[in-house]
C-alpha positions as semicolon CSV with decimal commas, in nm:
position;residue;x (nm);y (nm);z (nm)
1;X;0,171;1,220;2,987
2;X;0,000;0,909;3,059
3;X;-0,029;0,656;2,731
4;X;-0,181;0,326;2,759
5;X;-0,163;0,158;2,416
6;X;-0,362;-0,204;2,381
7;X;-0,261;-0,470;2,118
8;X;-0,359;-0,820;2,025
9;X;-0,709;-0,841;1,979
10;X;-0,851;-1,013;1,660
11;X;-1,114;-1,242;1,515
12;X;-1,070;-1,589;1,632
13;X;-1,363;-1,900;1,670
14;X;-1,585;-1,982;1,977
15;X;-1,278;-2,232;2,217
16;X;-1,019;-2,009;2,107
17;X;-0,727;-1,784;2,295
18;X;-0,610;-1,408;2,264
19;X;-0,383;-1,252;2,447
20;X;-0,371;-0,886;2,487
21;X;-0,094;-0,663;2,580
22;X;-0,088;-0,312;2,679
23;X;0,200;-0,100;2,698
24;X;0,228;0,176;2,954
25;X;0,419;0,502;2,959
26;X;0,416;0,807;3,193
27;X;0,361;0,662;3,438
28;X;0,553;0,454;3,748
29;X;0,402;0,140;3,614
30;X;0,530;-0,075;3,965
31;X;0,340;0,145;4,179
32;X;0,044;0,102;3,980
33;X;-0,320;-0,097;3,985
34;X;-0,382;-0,168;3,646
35;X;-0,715;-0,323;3,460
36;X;-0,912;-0,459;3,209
37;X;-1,255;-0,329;3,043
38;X;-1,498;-0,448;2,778
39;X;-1,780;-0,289;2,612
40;X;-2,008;-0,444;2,380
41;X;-2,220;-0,283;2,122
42;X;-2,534;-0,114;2,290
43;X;-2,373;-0,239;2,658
44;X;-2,190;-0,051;2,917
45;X;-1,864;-0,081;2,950
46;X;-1,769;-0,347;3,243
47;X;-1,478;-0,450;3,447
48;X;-1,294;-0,745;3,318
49;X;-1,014;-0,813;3,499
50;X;-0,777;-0,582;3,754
51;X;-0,402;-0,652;3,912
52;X;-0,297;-0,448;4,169
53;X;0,107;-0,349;4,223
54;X;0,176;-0,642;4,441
55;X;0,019;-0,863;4,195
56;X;-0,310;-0,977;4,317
57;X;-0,622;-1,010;4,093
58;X;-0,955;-0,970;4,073
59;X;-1,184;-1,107;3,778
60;X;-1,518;-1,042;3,664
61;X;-1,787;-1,374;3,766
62;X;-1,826;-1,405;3,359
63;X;-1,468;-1,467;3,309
64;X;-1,363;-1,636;3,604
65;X;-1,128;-1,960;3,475
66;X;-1,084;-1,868;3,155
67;X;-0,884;-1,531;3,195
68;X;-0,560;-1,463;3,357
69;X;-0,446;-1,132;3,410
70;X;-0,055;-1,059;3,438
71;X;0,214;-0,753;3,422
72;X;0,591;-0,763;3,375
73;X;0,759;-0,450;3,576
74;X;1,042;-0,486;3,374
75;X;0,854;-0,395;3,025
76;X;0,592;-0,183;3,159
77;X;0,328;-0,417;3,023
78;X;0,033;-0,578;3,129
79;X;-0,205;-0,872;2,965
80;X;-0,495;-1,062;2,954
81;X;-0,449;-1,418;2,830
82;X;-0,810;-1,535;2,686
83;X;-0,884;-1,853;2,687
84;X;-1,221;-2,069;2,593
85;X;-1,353;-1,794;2,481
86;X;-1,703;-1,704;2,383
87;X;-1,886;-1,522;2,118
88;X;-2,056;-1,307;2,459
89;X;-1,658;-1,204;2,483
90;X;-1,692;-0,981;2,180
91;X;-1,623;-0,611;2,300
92;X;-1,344;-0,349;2,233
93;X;-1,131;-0,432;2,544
94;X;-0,951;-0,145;2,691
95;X;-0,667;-0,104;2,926
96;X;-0,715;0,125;3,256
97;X;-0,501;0,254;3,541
98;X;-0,652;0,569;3,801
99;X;-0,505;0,878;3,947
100;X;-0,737;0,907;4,207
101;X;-1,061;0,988;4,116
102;X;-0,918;0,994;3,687
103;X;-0,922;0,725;3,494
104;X;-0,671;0,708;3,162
105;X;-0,768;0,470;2,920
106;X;-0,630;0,305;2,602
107;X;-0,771;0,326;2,251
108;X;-0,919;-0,039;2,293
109;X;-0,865;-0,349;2,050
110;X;-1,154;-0,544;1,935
111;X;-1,195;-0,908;2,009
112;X;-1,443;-1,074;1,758
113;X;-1,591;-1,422;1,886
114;X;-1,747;-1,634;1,610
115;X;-1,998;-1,909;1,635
């Protein structure tokens, strides 16, 4: 079955870097589109970041610059590097990839921004 599994999130100060990892089983991880969410406390969760199987990426206006979003084939793994971040960046962030109209989705990894 599909797993997605999300690591690296943590508490770190306002102009700081994370990166996150997430490692994927189940599933033919070359062939597919993978992505980042967010959701905040009371908020919706939102699109982050997404990398399709050839490699090109999409980011969300908020995080434009300061994210880069990257997979490596070979370990079945993709990331978000996090950089300037911002206490507004505080969410559970969780790793996505679609069947068709079904989404599968990690267990998420909180990133804390402080002040």
């Amino acid at each position: 079955q599909v797993q997605l599994v999300e690591s690296g999130g943590g508490l770190v100060q306002a102009g700081g870097s994370l990166r996150l990892s997430c490692a994927a089983s189940g599933i033919t991880f070359s062939f597919k589109a993978m992505g980042w969410y967010r959701q905040a406390p009371g908020k919706q969760r939102e699109s982050v970041a997404q990398i399709s199987s050839g490699g090109s990426t999409t980011y969300a206006d908020s995080v434009k610059g300061r994210f880069t979003i990257s997979r490596d084939n070979a370990k079945n793994t993709v990331y978000l590097q996090m950089n300037s971040l911002k206490p507004e960046d505080t969410a559970v962030y969780y790793c996505n990839t679609k069947f068709g109209w079904v989404d599968y989705w990690g267990q998420g990894t909180q990133v804390t921004v402080s002040s």
